[in-house]
N, C-alpha and C positions, 0 to 999 in steps of 0.2 A: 639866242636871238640877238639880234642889232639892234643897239638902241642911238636916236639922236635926239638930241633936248631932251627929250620925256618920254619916260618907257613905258609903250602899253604894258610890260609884263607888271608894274608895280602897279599903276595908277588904273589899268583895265580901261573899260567903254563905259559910253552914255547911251544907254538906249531910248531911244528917240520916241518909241512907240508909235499908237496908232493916231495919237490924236495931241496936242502940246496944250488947248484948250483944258486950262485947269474946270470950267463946270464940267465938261465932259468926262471928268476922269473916274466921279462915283457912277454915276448911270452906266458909261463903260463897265465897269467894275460888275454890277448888278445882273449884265446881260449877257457877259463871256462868264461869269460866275454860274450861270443858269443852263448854258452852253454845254460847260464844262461835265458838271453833275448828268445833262442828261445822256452826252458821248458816254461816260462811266457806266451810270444803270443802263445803258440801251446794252449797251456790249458785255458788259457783266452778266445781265438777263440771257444775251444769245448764247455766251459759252455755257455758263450752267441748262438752257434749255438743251443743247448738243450733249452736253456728260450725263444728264440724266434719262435723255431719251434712248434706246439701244436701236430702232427703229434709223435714228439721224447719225449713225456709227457707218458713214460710208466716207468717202474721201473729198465730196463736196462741203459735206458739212465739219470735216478733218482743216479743213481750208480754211473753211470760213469761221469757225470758232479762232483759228490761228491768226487767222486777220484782224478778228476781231480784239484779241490781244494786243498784237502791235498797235492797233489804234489808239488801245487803251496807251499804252507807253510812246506812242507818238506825241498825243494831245499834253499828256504829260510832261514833258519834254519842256513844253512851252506855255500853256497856259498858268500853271500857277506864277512863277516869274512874270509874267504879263500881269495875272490881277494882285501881286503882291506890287509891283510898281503902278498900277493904276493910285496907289494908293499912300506912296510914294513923293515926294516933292524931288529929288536924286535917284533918277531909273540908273541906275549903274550896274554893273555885271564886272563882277573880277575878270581878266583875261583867259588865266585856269579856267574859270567860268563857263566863259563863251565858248573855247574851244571844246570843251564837255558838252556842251551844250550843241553846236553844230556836227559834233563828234555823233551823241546819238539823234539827232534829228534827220542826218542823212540816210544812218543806217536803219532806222526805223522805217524813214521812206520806201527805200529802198528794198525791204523787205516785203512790203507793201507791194509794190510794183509787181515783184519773183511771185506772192500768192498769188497777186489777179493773175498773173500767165498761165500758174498751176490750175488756178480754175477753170481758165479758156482750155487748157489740155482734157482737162478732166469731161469738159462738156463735150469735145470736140469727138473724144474715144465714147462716149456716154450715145452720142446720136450717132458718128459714122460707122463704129467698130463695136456696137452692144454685146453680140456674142460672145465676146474678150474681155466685154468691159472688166469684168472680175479678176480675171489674170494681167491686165494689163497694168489694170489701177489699184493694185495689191498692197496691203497697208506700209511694208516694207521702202517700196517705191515711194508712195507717199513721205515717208518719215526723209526719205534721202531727199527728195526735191525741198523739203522745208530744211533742212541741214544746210544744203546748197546753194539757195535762195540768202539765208541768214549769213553762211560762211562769205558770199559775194561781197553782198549788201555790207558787209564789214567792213572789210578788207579795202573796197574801193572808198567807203567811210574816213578809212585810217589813212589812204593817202590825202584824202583832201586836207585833212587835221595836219599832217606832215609839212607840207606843201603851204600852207598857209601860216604853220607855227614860225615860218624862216625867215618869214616877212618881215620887215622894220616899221613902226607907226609912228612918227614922229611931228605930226600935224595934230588936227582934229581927230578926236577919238567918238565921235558923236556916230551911231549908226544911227544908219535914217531905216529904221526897221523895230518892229515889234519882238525879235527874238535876233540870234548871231545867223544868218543865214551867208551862206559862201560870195555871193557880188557887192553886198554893201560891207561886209567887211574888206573886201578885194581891195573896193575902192577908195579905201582910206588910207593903203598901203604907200609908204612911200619911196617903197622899193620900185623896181624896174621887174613889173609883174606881167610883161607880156610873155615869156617864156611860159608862165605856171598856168595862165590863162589858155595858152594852146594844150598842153599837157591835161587841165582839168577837162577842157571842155571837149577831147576828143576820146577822154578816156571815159568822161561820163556820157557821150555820147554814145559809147560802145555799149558800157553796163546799162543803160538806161531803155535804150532803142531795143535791145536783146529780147524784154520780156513783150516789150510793146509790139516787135515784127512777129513775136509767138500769137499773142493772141489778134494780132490782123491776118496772120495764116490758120487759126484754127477757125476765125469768125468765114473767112471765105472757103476753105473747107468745108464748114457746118451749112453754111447757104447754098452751094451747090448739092450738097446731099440733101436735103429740105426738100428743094427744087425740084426735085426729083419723084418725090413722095406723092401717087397720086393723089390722095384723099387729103380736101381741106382742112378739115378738124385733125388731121393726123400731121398737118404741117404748121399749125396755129401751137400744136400740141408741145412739138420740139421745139419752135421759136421761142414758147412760153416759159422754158426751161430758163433760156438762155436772156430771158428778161433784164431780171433785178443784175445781173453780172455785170452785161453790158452798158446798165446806167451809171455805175458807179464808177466802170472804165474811162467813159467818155468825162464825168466830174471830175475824176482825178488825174487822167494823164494832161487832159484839156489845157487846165490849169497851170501845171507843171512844163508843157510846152511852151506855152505865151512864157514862162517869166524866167526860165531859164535859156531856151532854144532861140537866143538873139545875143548880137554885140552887148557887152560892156557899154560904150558909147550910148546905144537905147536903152538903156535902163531909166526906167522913170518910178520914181519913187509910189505915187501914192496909186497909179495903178499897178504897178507890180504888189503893191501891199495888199490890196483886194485882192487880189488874185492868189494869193500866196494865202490870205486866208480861205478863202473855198476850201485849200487840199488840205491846210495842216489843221481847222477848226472844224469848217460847215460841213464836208465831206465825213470825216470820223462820227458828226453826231447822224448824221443824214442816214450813213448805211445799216445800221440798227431796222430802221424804219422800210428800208429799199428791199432788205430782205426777210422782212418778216410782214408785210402788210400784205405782198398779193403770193407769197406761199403758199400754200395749205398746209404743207409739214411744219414747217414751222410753227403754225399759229395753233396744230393741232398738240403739240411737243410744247407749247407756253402753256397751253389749259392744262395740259398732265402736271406740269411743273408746279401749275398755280395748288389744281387738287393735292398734290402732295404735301406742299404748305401748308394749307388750312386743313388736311386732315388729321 
């Protein structure tokens, strides 16, 4: 890499975080620490209710214990570096750091993304094509769609990390961000980054949009076949399916739209940071909660778990 004056590669960033208000920084500390712990047990709790139930051994809940993984390794990613510099008078991050750091923060996203679409499939073959569903969505298939999901989510990972390692920082090393995310470190660059700019944003344009036009064709797919169903309760029955899926779609792409899906030029710091926290904080501890409260299997799959424990 290019260095002028002063090498990010020796001296690394300053992470700016969420708040520069030193009384802020233990109550911060306090409440993404609480945050934290309960993203861990909520998703801890879903995958072992999924391994111990034989009942929840179907490719929905193949998905969702998967997701609920990556969450776990997403949050990870970034929260503790967050509450360990709450705590902190020098939020600093090696360079090596960051780019590890943005390295698996994308591709954890990103894998994230590839499950929700595997689940819009899975719902989509569940309500339009039941007869098949068992042949279609054969544990096989399943294992290759999360293979393929993670090998993407990589690989498009590993170019941003590339693409961004070329860069020269030779200014302000100050991100104005709570973790290394790809536009505020862009921006600090002082290279001539409008080349990598077109290149990142239409390649993740491509990876990104992929999972998202899957599950906007399986959700209009799945309402036209509903629509169809004369009986009320028999079309309440298959929207109810498709519930808890769809809220966590609309939380997590939502978010990811507004803060990526604009110029450089519009970027504004402290709402892109709200924002950015919904998907990679509030989102991961939220969905625990979005699919186990109005389940049934689920919640009947937490009481077996519970009996087993205390018995």
């Amino acid at each position: 890499m290019e260095t002028k004056n002063d090498s990010s590669s020796t001296s690394g960033f300053i992470l700016l975080g969420i708040s520069s208000n030193p009384h802020l920084q233990k109550p911060l500390f306090a409440i993404f620490l609480i945050i934290y712990l309960v993203t861990l047990v909520g998703n801890v709790l879903i995958i072992l209710t999924i391994h111990s139930d034989s009942q929840l051994h179907t490719p929905m809940y193949f998905f969702l214990s998967n997701l609920s993984f990556m969450d776990i390794c997403f949050t990870t990613d970034i929260v503790p570096k967050m509450l360990v510099n709450f705590l902190l008078e020098t939020k600093s991050i090696s360079y090596v750091g960051c780019l590890i750091q943005m390295y698996f923060f994308i591709a954890f996203g990103n894998t994230d993304s590839y499950l929700l679409a595997s689940m819009a499939i899975d719902r989509l073959v569940a309500i339009c094509n039941p007869l098949h569903y068992c042949v279609v969505m054969n544990p096989r298939r399943c294992l290759l769609m999360l293979l393929v999901s993670c090998t993407i989510s990589h690989l498009h990972s590993m170019l941003h990390v590339l693409l961004i390692s070329r860069m020269s920082f030779c200014a302000s090393h100050v991100i104005k961000h709570f973790f290394c995310d790809t536009q505020p470190v862009v921006k600090l660059s002082c290279s001539d980054t409008s080349s990598t700019q077109i290149v990142v944003m239409t390649e993740s344009l491509a990876v990104i949009a992929t999972p998202f036009l899957c599950i906007l064709f399986s959700y209009l797919r799945i309402i036209i076949t509903v629509l169809r169903i004369p009986s009320a309760a028999a079309k309440w029955k298959a929207f109810s399916t498709c519930g808890s899926h769809l809220t966590v779609v609309v939380l997590f792409y939502g978010s990811i739209i507004y803060v990526y899906f604009r110029p450089l030029s519009l970027y504004s710091v402290m709402k892109d940071r709200v924002a950015t926290l919904m998907y990679t904080v509030v989102t991961p501890m939220l969905n625990p909660f979005i699919y186990s409260l109005r389940n049934q299997d689920m919640k009947m799959g937490m009481r077996k778990l519970r009996f087993r424990i205390h018995s």
